[in-house]
PyMOL Python script that loads the backbone (N, CA, C, O; Angstrom):
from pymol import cmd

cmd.read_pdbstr("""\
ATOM      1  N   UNK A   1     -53.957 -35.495   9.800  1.00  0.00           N
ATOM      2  CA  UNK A   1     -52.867 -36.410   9.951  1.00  0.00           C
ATOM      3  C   UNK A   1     -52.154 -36.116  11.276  1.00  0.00           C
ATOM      4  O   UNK A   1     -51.469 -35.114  11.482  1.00  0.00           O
ATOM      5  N   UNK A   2     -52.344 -36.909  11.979  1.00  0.00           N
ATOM      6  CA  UNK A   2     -51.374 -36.900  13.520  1.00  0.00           C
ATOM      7  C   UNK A   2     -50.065 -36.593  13.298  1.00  0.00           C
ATOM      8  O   UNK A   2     -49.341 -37.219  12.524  1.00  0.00           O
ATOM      9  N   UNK A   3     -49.751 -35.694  13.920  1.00  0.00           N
ATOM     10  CA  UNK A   3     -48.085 -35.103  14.046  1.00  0.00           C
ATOM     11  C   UNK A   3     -47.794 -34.409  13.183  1.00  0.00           C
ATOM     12  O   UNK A   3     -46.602 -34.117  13.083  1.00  0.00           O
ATOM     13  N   UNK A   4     -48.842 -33.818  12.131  1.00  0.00           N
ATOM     14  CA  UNK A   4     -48.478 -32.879  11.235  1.00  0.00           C
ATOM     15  C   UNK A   4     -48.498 -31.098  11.968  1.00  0.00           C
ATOM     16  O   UNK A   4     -47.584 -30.312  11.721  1.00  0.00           O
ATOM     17  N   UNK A   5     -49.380 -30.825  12.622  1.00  0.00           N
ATOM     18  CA  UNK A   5     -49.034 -29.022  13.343  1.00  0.00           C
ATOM     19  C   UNK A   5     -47.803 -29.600  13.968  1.00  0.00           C
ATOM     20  O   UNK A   5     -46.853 -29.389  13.213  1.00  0.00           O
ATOM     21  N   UNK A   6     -47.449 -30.234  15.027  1.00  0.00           N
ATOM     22  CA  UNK A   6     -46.087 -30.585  15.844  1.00  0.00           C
ATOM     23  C   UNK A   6     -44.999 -30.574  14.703  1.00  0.00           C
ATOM     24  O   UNK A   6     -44.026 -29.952  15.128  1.00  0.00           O
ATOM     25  N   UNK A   7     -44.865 -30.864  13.877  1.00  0.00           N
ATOM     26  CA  UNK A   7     -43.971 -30.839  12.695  1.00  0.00           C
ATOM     27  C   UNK A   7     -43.889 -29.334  11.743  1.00  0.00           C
ATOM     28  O   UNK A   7     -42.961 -28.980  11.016  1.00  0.00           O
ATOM     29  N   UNK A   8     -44.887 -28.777  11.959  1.00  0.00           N
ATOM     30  CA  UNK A   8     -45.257 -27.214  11.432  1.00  0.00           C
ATOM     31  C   UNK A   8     -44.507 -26.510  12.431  1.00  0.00           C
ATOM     32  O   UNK A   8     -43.729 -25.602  12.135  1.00  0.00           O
ATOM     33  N   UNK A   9     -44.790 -27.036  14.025  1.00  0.00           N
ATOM     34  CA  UNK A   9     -44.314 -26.134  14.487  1.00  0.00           C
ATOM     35  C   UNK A   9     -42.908 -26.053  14.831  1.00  0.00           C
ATOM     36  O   UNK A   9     -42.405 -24.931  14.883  1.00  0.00           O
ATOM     37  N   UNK A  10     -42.256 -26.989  15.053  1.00  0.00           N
ATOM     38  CA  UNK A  10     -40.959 -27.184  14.814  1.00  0.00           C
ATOM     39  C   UNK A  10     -40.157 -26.605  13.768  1.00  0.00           C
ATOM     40  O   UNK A  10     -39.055 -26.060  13.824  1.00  0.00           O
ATOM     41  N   UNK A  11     -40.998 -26.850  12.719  1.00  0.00           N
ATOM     42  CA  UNK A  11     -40.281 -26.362  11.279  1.00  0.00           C
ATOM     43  C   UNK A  11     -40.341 -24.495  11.430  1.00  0.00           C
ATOM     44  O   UNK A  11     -39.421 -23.965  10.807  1.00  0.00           O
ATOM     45  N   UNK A  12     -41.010 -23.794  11.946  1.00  0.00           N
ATOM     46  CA  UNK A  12     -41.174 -22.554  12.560  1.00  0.00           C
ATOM     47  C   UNK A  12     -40.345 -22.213  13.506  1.00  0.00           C
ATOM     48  O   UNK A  12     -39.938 -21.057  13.385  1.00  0.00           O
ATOM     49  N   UNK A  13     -40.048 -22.638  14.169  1.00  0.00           N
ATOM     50  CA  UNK A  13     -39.193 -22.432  15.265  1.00  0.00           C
ATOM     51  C   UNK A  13     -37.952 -22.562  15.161  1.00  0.00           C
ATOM     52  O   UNK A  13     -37.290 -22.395  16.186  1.00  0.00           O
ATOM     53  N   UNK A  14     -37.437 -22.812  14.220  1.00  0.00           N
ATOM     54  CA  UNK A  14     -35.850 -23.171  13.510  1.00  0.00           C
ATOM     55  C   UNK A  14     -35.616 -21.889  12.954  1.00  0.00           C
ATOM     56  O   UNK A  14     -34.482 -21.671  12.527  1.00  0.00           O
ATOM     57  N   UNK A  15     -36.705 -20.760  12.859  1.00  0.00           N
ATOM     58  CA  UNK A  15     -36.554 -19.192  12.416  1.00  0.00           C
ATOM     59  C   UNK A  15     -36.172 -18.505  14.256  1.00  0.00           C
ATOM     60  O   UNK A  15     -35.814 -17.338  14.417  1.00  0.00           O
ATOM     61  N   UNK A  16     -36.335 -19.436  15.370  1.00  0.00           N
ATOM     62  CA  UNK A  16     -35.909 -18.782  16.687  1.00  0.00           C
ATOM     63  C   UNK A  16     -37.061 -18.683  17.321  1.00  0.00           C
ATOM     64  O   UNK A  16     -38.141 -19.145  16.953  1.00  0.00           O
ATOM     65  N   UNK A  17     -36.773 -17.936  18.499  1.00  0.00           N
ATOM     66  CA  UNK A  17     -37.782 -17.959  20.025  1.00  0.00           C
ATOM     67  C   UNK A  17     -39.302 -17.461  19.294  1.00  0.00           C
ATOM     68  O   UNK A  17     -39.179 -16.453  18.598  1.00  0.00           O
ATOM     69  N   UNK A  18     -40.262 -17.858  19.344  1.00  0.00           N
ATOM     70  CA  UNK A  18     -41.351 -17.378  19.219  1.00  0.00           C
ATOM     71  C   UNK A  18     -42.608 -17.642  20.696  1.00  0.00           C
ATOM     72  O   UNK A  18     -42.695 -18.473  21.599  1.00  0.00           O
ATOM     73  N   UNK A  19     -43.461 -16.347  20.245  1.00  0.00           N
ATOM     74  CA  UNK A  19     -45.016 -16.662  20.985  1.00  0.00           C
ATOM     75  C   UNK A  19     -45.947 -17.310  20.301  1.00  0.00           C
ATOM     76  O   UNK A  19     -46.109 -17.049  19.109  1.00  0.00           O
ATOM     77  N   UNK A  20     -46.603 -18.127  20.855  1.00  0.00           N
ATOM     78  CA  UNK A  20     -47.695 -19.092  20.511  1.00  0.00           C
ATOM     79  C   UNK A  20     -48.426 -18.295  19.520  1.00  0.00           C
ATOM     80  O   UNK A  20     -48.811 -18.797  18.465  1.00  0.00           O
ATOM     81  N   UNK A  21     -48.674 -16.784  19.899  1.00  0.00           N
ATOM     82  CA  UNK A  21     -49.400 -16.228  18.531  1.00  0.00           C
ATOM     83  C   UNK A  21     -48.829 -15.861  17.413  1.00  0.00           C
ATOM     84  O   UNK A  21     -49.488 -15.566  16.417  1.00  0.00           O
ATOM     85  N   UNK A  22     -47.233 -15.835  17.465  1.00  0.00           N
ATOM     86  CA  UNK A  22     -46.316 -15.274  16.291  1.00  0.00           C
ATOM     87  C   UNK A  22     -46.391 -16.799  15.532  1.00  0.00           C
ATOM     88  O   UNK A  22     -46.256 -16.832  14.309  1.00  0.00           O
ATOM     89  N   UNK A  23     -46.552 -17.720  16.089  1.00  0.00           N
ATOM     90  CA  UNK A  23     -46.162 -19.315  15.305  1.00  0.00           C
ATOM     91  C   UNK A  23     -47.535 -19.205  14.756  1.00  0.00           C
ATOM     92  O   UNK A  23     -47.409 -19.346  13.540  1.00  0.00           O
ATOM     93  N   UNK A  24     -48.817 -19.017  15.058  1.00  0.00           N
ATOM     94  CA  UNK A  24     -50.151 -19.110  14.452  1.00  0.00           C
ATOM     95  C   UNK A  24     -49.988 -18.190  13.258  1.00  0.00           C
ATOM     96  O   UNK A  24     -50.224 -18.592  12.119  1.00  0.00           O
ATOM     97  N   UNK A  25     -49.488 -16.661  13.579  1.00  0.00           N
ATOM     98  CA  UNK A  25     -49.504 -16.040  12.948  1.00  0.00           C
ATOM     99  C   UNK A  25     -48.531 -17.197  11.354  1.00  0.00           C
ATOM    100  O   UNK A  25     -48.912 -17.803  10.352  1.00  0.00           O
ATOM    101  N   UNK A  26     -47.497 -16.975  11.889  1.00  0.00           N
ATOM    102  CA  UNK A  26     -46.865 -17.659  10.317  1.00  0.00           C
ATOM    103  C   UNK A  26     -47.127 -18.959   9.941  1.00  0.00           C
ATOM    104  O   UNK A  26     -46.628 -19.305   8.870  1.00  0.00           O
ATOM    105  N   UNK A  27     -47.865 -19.869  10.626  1.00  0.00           N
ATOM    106  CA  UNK A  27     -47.962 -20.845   9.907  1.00  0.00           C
ATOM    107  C   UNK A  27     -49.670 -20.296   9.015  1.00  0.00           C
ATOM    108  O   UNK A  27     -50.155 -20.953   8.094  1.00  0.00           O
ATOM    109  N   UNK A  28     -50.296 -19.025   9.567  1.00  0.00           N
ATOM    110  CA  UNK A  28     -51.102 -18.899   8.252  1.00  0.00           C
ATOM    111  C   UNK A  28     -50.817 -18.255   6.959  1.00  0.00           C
ATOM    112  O   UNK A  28     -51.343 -18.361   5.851  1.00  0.00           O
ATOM    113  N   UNK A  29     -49.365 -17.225   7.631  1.00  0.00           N
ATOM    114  CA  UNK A  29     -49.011 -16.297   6.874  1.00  0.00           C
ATOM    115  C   UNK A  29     -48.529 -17.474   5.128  1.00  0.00           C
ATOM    116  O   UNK A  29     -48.980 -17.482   3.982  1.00  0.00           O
ATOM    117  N   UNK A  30     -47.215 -18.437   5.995  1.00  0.00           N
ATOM    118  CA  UNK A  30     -46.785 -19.050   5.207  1.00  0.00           C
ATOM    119  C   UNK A  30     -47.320 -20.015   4.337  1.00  0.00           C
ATOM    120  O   UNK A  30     -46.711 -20.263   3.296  1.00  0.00           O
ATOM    121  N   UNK A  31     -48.415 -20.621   4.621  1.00  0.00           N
ATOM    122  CA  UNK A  31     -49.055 -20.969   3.870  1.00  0.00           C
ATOM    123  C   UNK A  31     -50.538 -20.391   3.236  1.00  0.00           C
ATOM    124  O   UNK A  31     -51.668 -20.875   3.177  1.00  0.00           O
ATOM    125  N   UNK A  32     -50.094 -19.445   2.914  1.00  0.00           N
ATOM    126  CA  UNK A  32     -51.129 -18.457   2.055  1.00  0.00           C
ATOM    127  C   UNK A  32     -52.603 -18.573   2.932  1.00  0.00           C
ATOM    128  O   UNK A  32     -53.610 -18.590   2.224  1.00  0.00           O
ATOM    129  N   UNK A  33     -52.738 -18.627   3.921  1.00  0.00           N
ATOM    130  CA  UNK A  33     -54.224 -17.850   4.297  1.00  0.00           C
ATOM    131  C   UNK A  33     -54.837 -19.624   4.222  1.00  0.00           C
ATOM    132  O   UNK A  33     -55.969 -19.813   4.668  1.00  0.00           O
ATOM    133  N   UNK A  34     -54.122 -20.735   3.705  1.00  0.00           N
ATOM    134  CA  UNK A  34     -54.855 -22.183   3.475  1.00  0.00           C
ATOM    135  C   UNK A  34     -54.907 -22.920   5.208  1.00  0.00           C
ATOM    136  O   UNK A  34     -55.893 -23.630   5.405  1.00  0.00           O
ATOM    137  N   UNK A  35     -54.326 -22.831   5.905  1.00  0.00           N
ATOM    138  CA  UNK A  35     -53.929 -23.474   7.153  1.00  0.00           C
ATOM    139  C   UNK A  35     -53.870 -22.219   8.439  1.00  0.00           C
ATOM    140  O   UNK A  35     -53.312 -21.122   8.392  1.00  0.00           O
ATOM    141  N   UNK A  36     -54.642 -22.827   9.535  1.00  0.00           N
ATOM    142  CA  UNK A  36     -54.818 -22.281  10.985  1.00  0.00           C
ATOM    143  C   UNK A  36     -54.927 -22.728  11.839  1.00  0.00           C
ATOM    144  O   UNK A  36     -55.900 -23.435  12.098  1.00  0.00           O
ATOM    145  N   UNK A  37     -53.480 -22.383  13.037  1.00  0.00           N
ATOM    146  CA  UNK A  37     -53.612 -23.152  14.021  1.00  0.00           C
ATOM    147  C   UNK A  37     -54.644 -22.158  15.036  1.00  0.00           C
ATOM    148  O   UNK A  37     -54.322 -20.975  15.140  1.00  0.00           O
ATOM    149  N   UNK A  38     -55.628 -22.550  15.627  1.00  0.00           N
ATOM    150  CA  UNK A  38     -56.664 -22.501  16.412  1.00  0.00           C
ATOM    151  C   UNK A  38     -55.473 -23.062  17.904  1.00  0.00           C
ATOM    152  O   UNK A  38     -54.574 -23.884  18.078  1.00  0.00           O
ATOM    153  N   UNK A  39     -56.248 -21.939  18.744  1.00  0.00           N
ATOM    154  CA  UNK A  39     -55.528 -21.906  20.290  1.00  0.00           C
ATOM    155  C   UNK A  39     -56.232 -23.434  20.565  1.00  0.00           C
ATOM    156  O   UNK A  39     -55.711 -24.286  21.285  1.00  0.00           O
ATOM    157  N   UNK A  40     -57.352 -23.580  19.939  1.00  0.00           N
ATOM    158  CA  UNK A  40     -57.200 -25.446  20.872  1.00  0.00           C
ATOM    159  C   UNK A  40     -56.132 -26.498  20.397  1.00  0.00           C
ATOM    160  O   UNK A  40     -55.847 -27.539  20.989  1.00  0.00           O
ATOM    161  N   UNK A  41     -55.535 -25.988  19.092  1.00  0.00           N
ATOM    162  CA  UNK A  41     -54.957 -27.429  18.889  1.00  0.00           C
ATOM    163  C   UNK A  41     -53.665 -26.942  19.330  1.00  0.00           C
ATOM    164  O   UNK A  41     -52.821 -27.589  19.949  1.00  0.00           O
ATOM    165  N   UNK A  42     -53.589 -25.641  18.918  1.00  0.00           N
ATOM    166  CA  UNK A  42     -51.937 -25.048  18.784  1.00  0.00           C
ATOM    167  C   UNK A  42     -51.084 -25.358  20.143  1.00  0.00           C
ATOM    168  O   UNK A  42     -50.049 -26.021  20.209  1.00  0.00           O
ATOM    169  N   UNK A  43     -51.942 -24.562  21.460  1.00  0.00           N
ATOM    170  CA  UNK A  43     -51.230 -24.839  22.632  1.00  0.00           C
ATOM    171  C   UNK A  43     -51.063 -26.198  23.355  1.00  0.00           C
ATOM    172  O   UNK A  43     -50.215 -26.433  24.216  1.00  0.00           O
ATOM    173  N   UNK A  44     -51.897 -26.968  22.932  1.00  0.00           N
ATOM    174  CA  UNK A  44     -52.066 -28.699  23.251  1.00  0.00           C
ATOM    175  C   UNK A  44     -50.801 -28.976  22.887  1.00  0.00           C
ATOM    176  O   UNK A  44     -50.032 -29.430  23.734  1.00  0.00           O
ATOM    177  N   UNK A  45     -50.345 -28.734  21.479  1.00  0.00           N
ATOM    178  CA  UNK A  45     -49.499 -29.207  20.853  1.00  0.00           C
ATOM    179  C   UNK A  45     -47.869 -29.092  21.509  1.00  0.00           C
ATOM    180  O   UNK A  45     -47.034 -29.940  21.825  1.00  0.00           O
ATOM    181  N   UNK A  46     -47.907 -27.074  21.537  1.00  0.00           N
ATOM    182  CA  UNK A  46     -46.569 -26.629  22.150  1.00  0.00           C
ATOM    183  C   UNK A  46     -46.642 -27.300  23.491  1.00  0.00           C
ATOM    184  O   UNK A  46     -45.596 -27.185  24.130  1.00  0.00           O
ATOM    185  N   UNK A  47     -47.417 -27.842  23.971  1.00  0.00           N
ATOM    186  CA  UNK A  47     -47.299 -28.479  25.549  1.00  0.00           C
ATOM    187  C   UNK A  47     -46.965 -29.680  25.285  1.00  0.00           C
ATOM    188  O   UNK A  47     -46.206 -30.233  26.080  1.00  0.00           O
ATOM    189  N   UNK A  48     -47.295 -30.196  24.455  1.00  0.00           N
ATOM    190  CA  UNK A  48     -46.974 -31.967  24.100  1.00  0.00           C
ATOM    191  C   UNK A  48     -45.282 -31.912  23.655  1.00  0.00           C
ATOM    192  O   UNK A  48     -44.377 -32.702  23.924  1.00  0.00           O
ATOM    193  N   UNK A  49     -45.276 -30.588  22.834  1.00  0.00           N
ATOM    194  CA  UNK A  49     -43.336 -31.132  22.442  1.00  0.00           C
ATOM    195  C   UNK A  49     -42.350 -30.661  23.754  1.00  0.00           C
ATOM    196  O   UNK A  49     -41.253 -31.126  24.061  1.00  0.00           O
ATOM    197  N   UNK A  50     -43.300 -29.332  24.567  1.00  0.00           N
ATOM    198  CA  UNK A  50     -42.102 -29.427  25.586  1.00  0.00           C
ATOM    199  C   UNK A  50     -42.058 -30.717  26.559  1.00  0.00           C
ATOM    200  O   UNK A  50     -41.045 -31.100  27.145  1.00  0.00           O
ATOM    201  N   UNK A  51     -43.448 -31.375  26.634  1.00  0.00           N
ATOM    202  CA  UNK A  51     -43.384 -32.138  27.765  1.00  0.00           C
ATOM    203  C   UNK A  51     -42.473 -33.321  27.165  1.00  0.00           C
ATOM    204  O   UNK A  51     -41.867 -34.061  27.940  1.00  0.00           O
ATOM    205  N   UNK A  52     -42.378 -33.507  25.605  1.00  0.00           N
ATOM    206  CA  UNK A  52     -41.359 -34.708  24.738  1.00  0.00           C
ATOM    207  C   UNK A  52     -40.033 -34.208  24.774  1.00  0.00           C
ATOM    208  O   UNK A  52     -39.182 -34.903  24.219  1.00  0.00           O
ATOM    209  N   UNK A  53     -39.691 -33.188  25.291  1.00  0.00           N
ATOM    210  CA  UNK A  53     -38.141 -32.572  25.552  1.00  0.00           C
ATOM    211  C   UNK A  53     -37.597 -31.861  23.840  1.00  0.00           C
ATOM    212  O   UNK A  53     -36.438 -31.675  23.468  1.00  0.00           O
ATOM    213  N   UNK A  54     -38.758 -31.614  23.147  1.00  0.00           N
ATOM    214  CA  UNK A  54     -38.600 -31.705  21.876  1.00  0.00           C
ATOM    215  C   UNK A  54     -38.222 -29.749  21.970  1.00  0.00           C
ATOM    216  O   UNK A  54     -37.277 -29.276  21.337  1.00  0.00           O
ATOM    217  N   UNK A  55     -38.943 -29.066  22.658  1.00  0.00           N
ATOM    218  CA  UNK A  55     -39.354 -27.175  23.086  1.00  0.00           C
ATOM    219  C   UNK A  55     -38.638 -27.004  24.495  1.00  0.00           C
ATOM    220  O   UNK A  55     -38.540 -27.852  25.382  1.00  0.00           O
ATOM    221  N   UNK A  56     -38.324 -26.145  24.486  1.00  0.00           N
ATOM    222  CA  UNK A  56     -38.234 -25.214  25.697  1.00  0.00           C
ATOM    223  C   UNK A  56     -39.443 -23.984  25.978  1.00  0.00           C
ATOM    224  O   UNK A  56     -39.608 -23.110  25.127  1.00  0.00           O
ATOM    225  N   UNK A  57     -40.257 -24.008  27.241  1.00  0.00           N
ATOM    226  CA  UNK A  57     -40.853 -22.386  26.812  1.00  0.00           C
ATOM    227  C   UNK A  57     -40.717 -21.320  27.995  1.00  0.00           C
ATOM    228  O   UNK A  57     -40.727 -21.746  29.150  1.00  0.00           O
ATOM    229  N   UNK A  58     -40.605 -20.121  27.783  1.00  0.00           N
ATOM    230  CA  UNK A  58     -40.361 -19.811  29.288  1.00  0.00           C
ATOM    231  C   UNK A  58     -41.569 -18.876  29.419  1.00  0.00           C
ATOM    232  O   UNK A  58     -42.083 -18.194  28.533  1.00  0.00           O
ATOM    233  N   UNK A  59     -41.970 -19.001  30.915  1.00  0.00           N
ATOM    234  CA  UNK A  59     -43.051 -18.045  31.513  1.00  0.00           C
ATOM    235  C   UNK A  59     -42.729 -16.848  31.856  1.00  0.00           C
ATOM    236  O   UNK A  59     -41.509 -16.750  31.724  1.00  0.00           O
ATOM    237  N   UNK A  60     -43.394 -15.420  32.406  1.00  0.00           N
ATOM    238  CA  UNK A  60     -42.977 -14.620  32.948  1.00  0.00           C
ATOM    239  C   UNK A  60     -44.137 -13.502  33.121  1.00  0.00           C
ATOM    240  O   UNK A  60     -45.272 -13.971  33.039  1.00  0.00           O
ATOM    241  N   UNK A  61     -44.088 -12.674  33.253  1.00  0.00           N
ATOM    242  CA  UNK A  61     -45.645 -11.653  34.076  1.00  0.00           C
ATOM    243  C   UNK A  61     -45.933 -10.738  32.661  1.00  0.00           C
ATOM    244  O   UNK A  61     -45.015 -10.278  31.981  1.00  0.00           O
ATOM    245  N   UNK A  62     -47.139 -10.591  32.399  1.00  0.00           N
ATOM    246  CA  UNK A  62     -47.620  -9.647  31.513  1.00  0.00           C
ATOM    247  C   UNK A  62     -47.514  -7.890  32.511  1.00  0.00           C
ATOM    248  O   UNK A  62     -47.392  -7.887  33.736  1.00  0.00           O
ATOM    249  N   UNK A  63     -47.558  -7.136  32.032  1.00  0.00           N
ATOM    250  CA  UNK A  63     -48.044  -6.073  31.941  1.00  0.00           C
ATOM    251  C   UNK A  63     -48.351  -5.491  33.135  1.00  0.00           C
ATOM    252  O   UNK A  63     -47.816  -4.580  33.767  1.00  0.00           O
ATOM    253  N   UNK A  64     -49.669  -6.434  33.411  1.00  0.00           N
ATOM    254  CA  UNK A  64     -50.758  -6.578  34.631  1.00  0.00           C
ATOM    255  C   UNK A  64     -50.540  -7.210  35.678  1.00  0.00           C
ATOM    256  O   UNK A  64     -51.248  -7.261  36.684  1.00  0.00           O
ATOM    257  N   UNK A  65     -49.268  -7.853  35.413  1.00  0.00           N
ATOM    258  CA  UNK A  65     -48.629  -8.823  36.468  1.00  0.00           C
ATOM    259  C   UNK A  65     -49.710 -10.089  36.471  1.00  0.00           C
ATOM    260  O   UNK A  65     -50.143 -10.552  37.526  1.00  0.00           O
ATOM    261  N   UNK A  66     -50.114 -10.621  35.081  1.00  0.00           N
ATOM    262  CA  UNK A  66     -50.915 -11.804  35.302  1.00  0.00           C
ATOM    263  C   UNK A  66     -50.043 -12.698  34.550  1.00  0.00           C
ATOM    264  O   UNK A  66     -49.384 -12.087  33.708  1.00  0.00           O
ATOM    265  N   UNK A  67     -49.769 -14.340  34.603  1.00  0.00           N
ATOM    266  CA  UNK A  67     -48.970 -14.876  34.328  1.00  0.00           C
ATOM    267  C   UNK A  67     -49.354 -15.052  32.376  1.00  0.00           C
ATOM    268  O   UNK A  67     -50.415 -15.187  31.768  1.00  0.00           O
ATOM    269  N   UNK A  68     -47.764 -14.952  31.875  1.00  0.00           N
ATOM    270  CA  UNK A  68     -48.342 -14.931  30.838  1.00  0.00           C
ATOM    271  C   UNK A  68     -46.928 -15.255  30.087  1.00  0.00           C
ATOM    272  O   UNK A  68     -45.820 -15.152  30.613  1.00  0.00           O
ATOM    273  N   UNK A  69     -47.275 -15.788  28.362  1.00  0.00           N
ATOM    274  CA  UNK A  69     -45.614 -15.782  27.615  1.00  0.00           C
ATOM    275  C   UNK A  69     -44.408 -15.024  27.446  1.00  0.00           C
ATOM    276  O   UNK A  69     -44.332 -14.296  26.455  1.00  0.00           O
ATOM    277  N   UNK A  70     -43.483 -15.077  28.230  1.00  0.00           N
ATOM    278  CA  UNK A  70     -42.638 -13.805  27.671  1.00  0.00           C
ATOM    279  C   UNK A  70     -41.934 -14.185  26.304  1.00  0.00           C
ATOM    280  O   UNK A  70     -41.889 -13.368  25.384  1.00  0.00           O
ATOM    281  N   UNK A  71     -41.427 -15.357  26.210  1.00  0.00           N
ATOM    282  CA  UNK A  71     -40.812 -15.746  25.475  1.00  0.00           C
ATOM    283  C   UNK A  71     -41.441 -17.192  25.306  1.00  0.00           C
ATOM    284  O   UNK A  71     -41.282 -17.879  26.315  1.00  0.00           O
ATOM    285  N   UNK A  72     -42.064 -17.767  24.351  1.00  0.00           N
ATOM    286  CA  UNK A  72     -42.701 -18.594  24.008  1.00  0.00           C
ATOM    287  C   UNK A  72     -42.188 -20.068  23.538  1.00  0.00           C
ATOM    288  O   UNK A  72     -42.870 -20.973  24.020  1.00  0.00           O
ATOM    289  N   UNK A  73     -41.137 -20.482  22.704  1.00  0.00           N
ATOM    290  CA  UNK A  73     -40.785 -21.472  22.416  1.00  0.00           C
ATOM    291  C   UNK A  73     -39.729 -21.619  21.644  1.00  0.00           C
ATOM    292  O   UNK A  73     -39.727 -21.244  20.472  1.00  0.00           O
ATOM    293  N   UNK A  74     -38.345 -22.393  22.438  1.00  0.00           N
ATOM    294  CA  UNK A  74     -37.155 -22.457  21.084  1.00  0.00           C
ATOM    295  C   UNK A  74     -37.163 -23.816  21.352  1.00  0.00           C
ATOM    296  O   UNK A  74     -38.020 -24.468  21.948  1.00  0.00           O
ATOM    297  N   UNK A  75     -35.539 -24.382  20.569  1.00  0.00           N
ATOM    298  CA  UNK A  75     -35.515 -25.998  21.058  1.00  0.00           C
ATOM    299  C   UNK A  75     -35.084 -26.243  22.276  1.00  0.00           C
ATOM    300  O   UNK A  75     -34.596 -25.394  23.021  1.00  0.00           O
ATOM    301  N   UNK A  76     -35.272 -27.610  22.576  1.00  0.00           N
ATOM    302  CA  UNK A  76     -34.576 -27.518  24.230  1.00  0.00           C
ATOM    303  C   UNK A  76     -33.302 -28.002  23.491  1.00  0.00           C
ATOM    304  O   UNK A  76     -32.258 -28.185  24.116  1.00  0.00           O
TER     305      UNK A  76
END
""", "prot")
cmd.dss("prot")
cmd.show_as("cartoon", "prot")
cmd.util.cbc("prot")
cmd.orient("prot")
Protein backbone atom coordinates (compact mmCIF):
# COMPACT_ATOMS: atom_id res chain seq x y z
CA UNK A 1 0.00 0.00 0.00
CA UNK A 2 1.60 3.39 -1.08
CA UNK A 3 2.38 5.69 1.82
CA UNK A 4 2.24 3.10 4.33
CA UNK A 5 6.51 2.88 5.49
CA UNK A 6 6.27 7.02 5.09
CA UNK A 7 3.50 6.81 7.68
CA UNK A 8 5.59 4.09 9.83
CA UNK A 9 8.11 6.33 9.67
CA UNK A 10 6.72 9.34 10.87
CA UNK A 11 4.83 7.52 13.46
CA UNK A 12 8.61 6.56 14.77
CA UNK A 13 9.96 9.63 14.78
CA UNK A 14 7.44 11.31 17.15
CA UNK A 15 9.74 9.04 19.80
CA UNK A 16 12.66 11.95 18.45
CA UNK A 17 15.90 12.30 16.29
CA UNK A 18 16.70 8.97 14.88
CA UNK A 19 19.29 7.06 12.30
CA UNK A 20 17.93 5.43 9.33
CA UNK A 21 19.12 2.17 11.07
CA UNK A 22 17.56 2.90 14.60
CA UNK A 23 13.99 3.54 12.56
CA UNK A 24 14.59 -0.03 10.67
CA UNK A 25 15.64 -1.28 13.75
CA UNK A 26 12.10 -0.42 15.53
CA UNK A 27 9.83 -0.61 13.01
CA UNK A 28 10.94 -4.50 13.14
CA UNK A 29 11.37 -4.46 16.72
CA UNK A 30 7.75 -3.02 17.08
CA UNK A 31 6.09 -5.00 15.10
CA UNK A 32 7.22 -8.34 16.31
CA UNK A 33 9.91 -9.50 13.78
CA UNK A 34 6.44 -9.28 10.99
CA UNK A 35 7.68 -6.03 9.00
CA UNK A 36 11.26 -4.74 7.43
CA UNK A 37 12.31 -1.79 6.18
CA UNK A 38 15.11 -2.84 3.63
CA UNK A 39 17.78 0.16 2.89
CA UNK A 40 16.05 0.22 -0.68
CA UNK A 41 12.77 1.28 0.33
CA UNK A 42 13.64 2.84 3.74
CA UNK A 43 16.11 5.61 2.50
CA UNK A 44 13.97 6.41 -0.78
CA UNK A 45 11.39 7.06 1.57
CA UNK A 46 13.33 9.33 4.39
CA UNK A 47 14.42 11.31 1.17
CA UNK A 48 10.90 11.65 -0.20
CA UNK A 49 9.49 13.18 3.31
CA UNK A 50 12.44 15.52 3.69
CA UNK A 51 12.25 16.59 0.14
CA UNK A 52 7.93 17.03 1.13
CA UNK A 53 9.16 19.35 4.07
CA UNK A 54 7.50 16.57 6.08
CA UNK A 55 11.72 15.48 7.97
CA UNK A 56 14.53 17.34 8.69
CA UNK A 57 17.95 15.25 8.40
CA UNK A 58 21.27 16.39 9.20
CA UNK A 59 24.67 15.20 7.66
CA UNK A 60 28.04 15.17 9.24
CA UNK A 61 31.57 13.01 9.01
CA UNK A 62 31.83 9.44 10.31
CA UNK A 63 34.77 8.39 12.15
CA UNK A 64 36.86 8.09 8.92
CA UNK A 65 35.91 11.41 7.91
CA UNK A 66 33.60 9.81 5.15
CA UNK A 67 30.28 11.54 4.80
CA UNK A 68 27.80 9.95 6.78
CA UNK A 69 24.40 10.32 9.40
CA UNK A 70 25.09 12.05 12.44
CA UNK A 71 21.80 12.66 13.33
CA UNK A 72 19.30 11.14 11.04
CA UNK A 73 15.71 12.43 11.09
CA UNK A 74 13.22 14.65 13.28
CA UNK A 75 10.26 16.84 12.00
CA UNK A 76 11.00 19.86 10.10
Amino acid sequence: MPGTLDMLVLKILMRGHLHGYAIAQLIQQLSDDLLRAEEGSLYPALQRLELNGWIEGEWGLSANNRRAVDRMMGFA
